[in-house]
PAVOBA-985653 format. One record per atom (N, C-alpha, C, O): y, x negated, z; residue in one letter. Coordinates in steps of 0.2 Angstrom, whole numbers, plus 5000, padded with zeros to 4 digits. Example, Ala and Ser with C-alpha at 12.3 -4.5 7.8 and 13.67 -1.06 7.14 Angstrom:
PAVOBA-985653
497249345039A497849385039A498449345039A498349295042A498949365035S499549325036S500049365039S500649335040S
end
This chain:
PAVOBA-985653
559645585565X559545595558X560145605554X560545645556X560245575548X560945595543X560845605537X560645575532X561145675536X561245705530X561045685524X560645715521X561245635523X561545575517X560645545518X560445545512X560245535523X559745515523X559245565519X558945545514X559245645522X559145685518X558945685509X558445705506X559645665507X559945695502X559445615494X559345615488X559345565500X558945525499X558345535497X558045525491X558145565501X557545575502X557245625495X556745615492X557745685494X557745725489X557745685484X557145695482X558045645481X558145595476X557845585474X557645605468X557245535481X556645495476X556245555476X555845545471X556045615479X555545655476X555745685469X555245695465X556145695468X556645715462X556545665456X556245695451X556745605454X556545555452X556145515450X556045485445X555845505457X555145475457X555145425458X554645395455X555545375460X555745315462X556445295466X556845335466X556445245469X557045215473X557345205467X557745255466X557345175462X557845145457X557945205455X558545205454X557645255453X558045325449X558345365455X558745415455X558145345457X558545405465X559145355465X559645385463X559345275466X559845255467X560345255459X560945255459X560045255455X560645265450X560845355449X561445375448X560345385450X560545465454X561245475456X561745495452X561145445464X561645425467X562045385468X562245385474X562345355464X562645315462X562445255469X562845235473X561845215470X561845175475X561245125471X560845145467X561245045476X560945025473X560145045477X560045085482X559745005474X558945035474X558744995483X558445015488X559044945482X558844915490X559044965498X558744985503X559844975495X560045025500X559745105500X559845155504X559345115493X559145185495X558245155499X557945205502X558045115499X557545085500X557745085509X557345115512X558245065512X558545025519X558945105523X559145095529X558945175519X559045225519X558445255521X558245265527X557945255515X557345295519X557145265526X556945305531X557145195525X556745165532X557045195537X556645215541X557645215538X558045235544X557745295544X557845325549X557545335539X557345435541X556845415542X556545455546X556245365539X555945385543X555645355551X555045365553X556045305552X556145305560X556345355563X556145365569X556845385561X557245435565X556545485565X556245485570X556145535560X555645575560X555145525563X554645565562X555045475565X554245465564X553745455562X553245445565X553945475556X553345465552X553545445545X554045445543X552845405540X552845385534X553245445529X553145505530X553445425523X553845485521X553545475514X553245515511X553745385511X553645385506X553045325504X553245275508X552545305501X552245255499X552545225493X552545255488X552845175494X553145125488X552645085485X552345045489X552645105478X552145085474X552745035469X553345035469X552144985464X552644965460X553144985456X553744965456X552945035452X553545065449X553845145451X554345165449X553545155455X553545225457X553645265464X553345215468X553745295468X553745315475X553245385474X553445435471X552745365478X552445435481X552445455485X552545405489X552545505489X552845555492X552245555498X551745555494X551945555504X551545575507X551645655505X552045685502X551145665511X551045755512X551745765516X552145815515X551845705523X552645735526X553045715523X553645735525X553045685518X553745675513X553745735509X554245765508X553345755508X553345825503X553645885506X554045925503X553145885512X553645945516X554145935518X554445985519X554545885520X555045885523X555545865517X556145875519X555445825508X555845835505X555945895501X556545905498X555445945500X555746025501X556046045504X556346085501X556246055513X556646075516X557446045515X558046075516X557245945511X558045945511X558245945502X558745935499X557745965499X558146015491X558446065493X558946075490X558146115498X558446195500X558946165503X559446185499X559146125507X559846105510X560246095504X560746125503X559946055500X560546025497X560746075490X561246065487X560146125490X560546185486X560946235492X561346275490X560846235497X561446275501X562046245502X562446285503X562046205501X562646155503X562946175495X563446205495X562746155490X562946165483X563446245484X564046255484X563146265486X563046335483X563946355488X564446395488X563746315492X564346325499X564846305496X565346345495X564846235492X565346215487X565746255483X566346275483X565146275479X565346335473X565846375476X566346385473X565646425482X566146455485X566846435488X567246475487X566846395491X567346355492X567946355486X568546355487X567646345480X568146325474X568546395472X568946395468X
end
C-alpha cells in the first residue's frame, strides 16, 4: 500500500469527487481514478462508488478515509515542527 494512495483517498472524501480530489492535488482526475484502483486492490476491498458526478464513499471507504485524514494531519503537524 502507498502513502500517496492514502493521501488520495483523503481527497475524494474531502471533496467528494475524483475531479475535485484531482485539482486538490494537483493531478488529473483519471490518475486519481487509476490511484484508487490500486488501494483498493492492495486493501481488498471497494472503497469508493463512482457515481456521475460525485464519489460515494462506502462504509470501508469511510473508515479507512478517516484513519488516512488523521495521517495526513500527523504528518502536517510533523512538517510544522520540522520548519
Amino acid at each position: 500500500m502507498d502513502w500517496s494512495d492514502l493521501r488520495i483517498l483523503a481527497a475524494i472524501a474531502h471533496h467528494g469527487s475524483l475531479a475535485g480530489a484531482g485539482r486538490a492535488l494537483g493531478l488529473h482526475h483519471v490518475t486519481v481514478g487509476r490511484r484508487l484502483g490500486a488501494l483498493e486492490a492492495a486493501i481488498g476491498t471497494k472503497l469508493v462508488d463512482r457515481l456521475p458526478r460525485r464519489a460515494a464513499l462506502t462504509a470501508a471507504g469511510i473508515e479507512i478515509a478517516g484513519v488516512a485524514m488523521r495521517m495526513s494531519a500527523l504528518a502536517d503537524e510533523i512538517a510544522r515542527r520540522g520548519r
